[in-house]
N, C-alpha and C positions, 0 to 999 in steps of 0.2 A: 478803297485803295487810293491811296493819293496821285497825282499826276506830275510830271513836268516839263519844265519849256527849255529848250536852250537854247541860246542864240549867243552874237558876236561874232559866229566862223566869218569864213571871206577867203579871199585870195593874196596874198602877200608875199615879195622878194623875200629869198632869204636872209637870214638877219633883222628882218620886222618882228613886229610885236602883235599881238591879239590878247584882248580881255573877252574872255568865256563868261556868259553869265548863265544861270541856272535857275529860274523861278519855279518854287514849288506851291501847290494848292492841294488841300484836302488833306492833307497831315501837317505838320511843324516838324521842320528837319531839326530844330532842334532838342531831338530827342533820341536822334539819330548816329550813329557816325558815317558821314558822308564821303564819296567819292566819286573823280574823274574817271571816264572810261574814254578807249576809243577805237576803233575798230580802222581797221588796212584793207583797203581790195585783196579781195583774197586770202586773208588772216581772219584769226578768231578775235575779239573783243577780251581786251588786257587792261588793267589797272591804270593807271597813269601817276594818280595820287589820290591820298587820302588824308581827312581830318577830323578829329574826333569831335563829340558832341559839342564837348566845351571850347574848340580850339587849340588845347595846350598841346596834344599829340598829334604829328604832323609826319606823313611817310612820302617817299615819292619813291618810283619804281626803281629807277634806274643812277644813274650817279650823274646822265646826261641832263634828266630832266630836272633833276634837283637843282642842276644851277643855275635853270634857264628858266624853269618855272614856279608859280607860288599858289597854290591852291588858299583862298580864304573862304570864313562863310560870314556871314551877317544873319543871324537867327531871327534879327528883330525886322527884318525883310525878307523872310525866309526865304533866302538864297544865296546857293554856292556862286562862286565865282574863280575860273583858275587864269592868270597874267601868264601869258607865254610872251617869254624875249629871244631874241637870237634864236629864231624859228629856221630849222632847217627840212629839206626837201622830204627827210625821213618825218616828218613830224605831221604828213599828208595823212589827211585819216577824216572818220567823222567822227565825231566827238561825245559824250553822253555822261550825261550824270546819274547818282543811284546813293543808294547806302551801299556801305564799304561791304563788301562780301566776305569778309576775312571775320569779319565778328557779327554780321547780322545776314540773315536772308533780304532779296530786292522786294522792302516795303510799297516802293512806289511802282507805278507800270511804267515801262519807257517812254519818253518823252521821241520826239521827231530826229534829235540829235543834230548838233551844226557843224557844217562840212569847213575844215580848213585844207588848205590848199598854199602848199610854197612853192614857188619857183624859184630852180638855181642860177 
């Protein structure tokens, strides 16, 4: 089973920016279709976005996040990466990559997941 890393969370005003990165090992994501997750004190772990093997199909959960965030990946660095901008207080979570669960079972095991953090 492959593994992964994620890092880039932090603490940030509202209205900052965060670049997520995602390093995978022990598989090649790109064979995959990949996705953001992220999980809320006290909530269940929800989609965020996702992107297909090749890149050309690209979802995001909600209409908020779609236009504040970009999910990419870089195959030939096996790693996702999602740019969050205009980061709001709701967007407080910790964060986790995977294969998209909507067309594949989770390939990889879970990674440690990076905590972001907004302040209003």
């Amino acid at each position: 089973q492959g593994q992964l890393d994620e890092s880039g969370g932090g603490l940030v005003q509202a209205g900052g920016s965060l670049r997520l990165s995602c390093a995978a090992s022990g598989r090649n994501i790109s064979d995959y279709n990949m996705a953001w997750y992220r999980q809320a004190p006290g909530k269940e772990r929800e989609i965020v976005a996702s992107i297909s093997w090749s890149g050309a199909n690209i979802n995001y959960a909600t209409y908020s996040v779609k236009h504040r965030f970009t999910i990419i990946r870089d195959n030939d660095k096996n790693t996702l990466y999602l740019q969050m901008n205009s980061l709001k207080p709701e967007s407080t979570a910790m964060y986790y990559c995977n294969t998209d669960h909507h067309s594949d079972p989770y390939y990889f095991g879970w990674g440690p997941g990076t905590q972001v953090t907004v302040s209003s």
